[in-house]
Z-matrix of the N, CA and C atoms (Angstrom, degrees):
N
C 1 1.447
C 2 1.538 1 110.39
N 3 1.385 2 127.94 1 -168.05
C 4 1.361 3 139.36 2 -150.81
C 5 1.452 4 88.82 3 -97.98
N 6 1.943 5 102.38 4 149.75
C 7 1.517 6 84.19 5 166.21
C 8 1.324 7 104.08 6 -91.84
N 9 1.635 8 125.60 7 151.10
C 10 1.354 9 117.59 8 -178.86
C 11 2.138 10 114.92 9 -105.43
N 12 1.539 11 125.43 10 121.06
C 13 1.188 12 84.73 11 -162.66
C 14 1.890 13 87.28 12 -118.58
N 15 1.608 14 119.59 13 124.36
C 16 1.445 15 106.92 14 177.80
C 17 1.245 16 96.76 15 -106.46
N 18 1.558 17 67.63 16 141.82
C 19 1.944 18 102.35 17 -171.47
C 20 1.657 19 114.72 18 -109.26
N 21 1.301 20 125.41 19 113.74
C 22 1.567 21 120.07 20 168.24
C 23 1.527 22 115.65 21 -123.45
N 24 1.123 23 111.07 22 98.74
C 25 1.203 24 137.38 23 -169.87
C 26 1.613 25 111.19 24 -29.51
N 27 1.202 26 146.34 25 159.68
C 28 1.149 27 118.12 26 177.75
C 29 1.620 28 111.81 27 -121.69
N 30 1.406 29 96.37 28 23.64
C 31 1.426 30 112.81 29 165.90
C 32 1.585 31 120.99 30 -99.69
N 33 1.414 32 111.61 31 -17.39
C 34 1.496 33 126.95 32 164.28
C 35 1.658 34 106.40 33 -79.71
N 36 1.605 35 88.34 34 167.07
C 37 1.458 36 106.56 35 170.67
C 38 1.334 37 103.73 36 -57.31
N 39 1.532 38 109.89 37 169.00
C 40 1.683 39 115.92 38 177.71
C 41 2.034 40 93.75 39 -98.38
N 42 1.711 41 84.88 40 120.36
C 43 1.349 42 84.56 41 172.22
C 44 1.474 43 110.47 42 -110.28
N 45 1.045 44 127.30 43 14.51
C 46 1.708 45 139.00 44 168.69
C 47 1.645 46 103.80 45 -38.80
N 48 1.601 47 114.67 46 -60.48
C 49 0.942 48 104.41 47 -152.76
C 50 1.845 49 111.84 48 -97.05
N 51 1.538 50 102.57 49 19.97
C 52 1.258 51 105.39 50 171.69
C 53 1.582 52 99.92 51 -120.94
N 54 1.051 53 121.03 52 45.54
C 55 1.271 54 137.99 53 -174.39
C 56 1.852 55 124.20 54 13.32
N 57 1.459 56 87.01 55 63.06
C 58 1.426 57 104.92 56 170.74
C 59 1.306 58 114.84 57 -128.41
N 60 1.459 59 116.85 58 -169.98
C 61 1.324 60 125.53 59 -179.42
C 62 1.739 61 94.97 60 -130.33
N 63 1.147 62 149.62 61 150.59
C 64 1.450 63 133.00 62 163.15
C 65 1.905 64 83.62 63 -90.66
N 66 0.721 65 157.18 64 -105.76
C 67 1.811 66 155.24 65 -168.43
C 68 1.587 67 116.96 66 -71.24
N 69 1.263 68 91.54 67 135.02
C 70 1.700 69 101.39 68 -179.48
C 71 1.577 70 83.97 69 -135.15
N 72 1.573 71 104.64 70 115.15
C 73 1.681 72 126.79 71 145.23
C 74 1.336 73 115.26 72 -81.69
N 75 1.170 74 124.72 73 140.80
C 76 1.502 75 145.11 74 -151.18
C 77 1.694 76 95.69 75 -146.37
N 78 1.101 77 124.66 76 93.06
C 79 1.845 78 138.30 77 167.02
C 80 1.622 79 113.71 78 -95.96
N 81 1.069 80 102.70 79 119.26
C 82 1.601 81 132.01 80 171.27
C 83 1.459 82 100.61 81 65.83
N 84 1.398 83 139.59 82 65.15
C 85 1.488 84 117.95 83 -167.99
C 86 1.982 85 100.93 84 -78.36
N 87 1.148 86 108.47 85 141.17
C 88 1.430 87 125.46 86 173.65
C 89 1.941 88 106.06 87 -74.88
N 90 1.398 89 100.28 88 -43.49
C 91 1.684 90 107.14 89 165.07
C 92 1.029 91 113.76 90 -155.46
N 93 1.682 92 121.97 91 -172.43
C 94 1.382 93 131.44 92 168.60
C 95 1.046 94 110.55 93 -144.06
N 96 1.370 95 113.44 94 120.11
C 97 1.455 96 129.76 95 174.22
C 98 1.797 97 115.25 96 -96.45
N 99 1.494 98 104.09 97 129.20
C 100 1.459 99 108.19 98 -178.36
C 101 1.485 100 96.90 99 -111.11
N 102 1.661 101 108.64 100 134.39
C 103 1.350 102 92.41 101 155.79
C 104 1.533 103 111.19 102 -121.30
N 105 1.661 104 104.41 103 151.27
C 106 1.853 105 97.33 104 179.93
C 107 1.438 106 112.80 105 -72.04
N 108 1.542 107 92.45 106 -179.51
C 109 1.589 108 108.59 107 179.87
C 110 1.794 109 99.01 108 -38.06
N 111 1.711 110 104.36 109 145.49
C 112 1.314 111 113.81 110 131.16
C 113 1.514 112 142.95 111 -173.51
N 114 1.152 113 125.07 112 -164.45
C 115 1.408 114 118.12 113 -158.24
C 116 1.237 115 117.20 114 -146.29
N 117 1.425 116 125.55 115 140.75
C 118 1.219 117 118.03 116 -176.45
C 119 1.448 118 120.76 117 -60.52
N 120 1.429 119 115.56 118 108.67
C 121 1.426 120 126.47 119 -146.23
C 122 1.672 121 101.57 120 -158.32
N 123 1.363 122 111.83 121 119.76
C 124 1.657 123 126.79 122 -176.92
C 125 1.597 124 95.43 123 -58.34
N 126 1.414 125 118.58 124 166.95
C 127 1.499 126 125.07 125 178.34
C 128 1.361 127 93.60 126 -70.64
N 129 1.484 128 120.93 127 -9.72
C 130 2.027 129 104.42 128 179.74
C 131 1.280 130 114.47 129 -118.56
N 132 1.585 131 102.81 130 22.84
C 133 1.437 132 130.48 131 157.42
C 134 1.953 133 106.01 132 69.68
N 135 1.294 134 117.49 133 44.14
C 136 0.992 135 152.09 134 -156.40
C 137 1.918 136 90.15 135 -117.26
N 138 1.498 137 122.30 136 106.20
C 139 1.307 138 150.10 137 -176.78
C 140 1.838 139 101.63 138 -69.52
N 141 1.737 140 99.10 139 91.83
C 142 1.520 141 103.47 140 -178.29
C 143 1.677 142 108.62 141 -76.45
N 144 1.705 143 122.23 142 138.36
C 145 0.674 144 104.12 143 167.87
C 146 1.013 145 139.15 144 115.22
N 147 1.593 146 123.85 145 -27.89
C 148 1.548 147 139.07 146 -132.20
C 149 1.995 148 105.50 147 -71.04
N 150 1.526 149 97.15 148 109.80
C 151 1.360 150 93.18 149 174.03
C 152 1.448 151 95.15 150 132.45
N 153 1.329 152 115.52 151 -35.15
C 154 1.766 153 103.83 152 -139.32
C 155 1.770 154 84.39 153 -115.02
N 156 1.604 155 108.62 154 86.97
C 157 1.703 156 112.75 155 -163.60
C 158 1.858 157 105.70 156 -55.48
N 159 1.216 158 114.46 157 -28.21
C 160 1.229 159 120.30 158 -175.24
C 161 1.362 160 117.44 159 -49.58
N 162 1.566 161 100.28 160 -57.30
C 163 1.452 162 116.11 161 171.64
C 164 1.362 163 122.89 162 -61.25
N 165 1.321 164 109.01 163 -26.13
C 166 1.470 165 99.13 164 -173.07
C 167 1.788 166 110.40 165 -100.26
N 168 1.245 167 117.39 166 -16.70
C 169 1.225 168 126.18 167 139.62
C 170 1.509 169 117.78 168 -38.08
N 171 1.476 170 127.22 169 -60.99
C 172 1.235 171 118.10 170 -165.28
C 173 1.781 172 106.15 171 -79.72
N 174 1.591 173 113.98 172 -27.21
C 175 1.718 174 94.91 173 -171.47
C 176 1.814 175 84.69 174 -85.34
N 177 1.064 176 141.01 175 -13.22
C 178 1.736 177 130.26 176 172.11
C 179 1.476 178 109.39 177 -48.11
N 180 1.605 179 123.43 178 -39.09
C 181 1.182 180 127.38 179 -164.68
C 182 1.579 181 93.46 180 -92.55
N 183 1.285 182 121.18 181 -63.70
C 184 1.199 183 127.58 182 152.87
C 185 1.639 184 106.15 183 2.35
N 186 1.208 185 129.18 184 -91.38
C 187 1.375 186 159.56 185 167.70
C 188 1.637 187 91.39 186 -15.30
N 189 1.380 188 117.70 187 -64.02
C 190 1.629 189 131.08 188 -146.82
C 191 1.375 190 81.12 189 -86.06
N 192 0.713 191 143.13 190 -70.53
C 193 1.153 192 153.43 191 -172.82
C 194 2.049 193 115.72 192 -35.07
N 195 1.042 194 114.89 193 -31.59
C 196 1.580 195 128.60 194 167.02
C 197 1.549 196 108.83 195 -108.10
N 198 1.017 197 106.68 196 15.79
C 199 1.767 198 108.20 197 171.95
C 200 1.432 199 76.36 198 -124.10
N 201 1.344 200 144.68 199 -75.05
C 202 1.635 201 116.45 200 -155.98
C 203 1.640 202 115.37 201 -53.01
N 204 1.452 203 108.39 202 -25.19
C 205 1.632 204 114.34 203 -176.47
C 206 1.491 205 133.67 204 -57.21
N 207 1.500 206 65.84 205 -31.01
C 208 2.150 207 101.01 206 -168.70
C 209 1.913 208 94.17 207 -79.09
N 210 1.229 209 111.39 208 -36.54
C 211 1.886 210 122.77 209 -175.71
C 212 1.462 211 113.57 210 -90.49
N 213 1.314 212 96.49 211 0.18
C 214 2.008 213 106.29 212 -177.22
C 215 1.291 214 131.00 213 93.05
N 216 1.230 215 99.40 214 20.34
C 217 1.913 216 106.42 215 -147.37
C 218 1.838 217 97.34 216 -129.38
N 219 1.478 218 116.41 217 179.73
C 220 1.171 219 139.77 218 138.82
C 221 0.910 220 143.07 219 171.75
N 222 1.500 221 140.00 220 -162.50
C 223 1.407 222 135.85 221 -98.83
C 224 1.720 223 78.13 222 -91.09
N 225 1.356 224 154.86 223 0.47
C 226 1.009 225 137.04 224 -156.97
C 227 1.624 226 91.64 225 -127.33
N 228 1.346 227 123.03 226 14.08
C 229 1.675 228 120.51 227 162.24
C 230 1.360 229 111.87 228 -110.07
N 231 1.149 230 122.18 229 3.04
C 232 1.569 231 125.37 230 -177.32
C 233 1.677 232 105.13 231 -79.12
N 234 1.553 233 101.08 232 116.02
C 235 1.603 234 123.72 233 170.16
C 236 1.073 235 102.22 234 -87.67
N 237 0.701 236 147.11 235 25.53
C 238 2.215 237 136.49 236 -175.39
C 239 1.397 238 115.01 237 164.26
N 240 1.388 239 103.12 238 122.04
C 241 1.807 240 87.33 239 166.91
C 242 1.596 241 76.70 240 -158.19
N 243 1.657 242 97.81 241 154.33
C 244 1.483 243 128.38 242 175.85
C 245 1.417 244 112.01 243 -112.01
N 246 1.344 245 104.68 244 113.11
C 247 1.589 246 99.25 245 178.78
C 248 1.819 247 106.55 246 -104.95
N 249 1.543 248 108.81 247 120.68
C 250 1.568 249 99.97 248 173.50
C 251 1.522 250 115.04 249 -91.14
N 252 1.381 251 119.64 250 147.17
C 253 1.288 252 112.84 251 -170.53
C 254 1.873 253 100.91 252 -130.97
N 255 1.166 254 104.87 253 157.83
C 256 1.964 255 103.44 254 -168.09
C 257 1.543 256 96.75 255 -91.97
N 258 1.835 257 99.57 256 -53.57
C 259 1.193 258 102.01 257 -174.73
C 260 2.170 259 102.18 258 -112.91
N 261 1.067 260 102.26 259 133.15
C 262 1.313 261 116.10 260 -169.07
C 263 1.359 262 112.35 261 -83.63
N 264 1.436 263 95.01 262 -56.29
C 265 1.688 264 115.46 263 -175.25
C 266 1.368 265 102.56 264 -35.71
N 267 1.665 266 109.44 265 -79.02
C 268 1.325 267 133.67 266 -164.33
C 269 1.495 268 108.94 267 -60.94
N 270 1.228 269 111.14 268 -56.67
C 271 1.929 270 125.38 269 -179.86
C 272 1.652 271 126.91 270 -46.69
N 273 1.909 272 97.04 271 -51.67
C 274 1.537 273 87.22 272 -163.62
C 275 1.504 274 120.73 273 -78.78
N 276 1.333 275 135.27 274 -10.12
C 277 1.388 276 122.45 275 136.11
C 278 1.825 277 129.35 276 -37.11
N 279 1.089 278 127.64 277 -73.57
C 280 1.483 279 133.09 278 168.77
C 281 1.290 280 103.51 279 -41.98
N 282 1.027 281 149.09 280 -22.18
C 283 1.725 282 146.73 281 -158.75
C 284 1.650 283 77.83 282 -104.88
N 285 1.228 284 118.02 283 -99.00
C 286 1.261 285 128.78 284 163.44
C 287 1.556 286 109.21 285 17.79
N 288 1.404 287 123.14 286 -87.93
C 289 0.955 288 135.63 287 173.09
C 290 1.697 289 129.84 288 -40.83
N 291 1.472 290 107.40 289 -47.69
C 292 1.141 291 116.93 290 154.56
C 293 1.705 292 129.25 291 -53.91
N 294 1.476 293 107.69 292 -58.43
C 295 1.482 294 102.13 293 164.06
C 296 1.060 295 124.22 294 -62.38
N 297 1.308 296 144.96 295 -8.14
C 298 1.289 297 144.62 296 143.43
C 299 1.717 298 114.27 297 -39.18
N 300 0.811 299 108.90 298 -57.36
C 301 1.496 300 129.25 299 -160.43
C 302 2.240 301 92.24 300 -63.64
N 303 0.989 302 115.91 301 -42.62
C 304 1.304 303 130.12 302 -178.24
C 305 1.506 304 114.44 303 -84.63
């Protein structure tokens, strides 16, 4: 796989503990795997969860997590990911917390 090298400048804020990187260098990649949008969603696309953001955070990664496996990859080669959130206020802690854990 790619080598991955994250970089946080030490002239920026510390974004460690909001679980980012401000730059991700990527050296010699062999490939690149994209994966599309997704959502915590049963294989019969059946909405796990509804309400309980924690949970549906964890089978989302869950989810990403057997699509990078299936492409050769995982959760510890991912350079980018966009997380959309409805409610911000309430959500981006619990999301937060969860992607930590992954």
């Amino acid at each position: 796989m790619a080598v991955k090298e994250v970089i946080n400048p030490p002239e920026m804020w510390n974004a460690t503990p909001r679980s980012y990187s401000h730059v991700v260098k990527v050296n010699n990649p062999q490939s690149l795997i994209f994966v599309a949008g997704m959502a915590s969603v049963s294989p019969d696309i059946q909405v796990i969860a509804p309400g309980d953001i924690e949970v549906q955070t964890r089978t989302t990664f869950e989810n990403i997590r057997k699509e990078l496996a299936a492409a050769g990859a995982e959760m510890s080669d991912i350079v980018d990911m966009t997380v959309y959130l409805v409610d911000v206020k309430n959500h981006q802690w619990p999301v937060r917390k969860v992607r930590e854990e992954f």
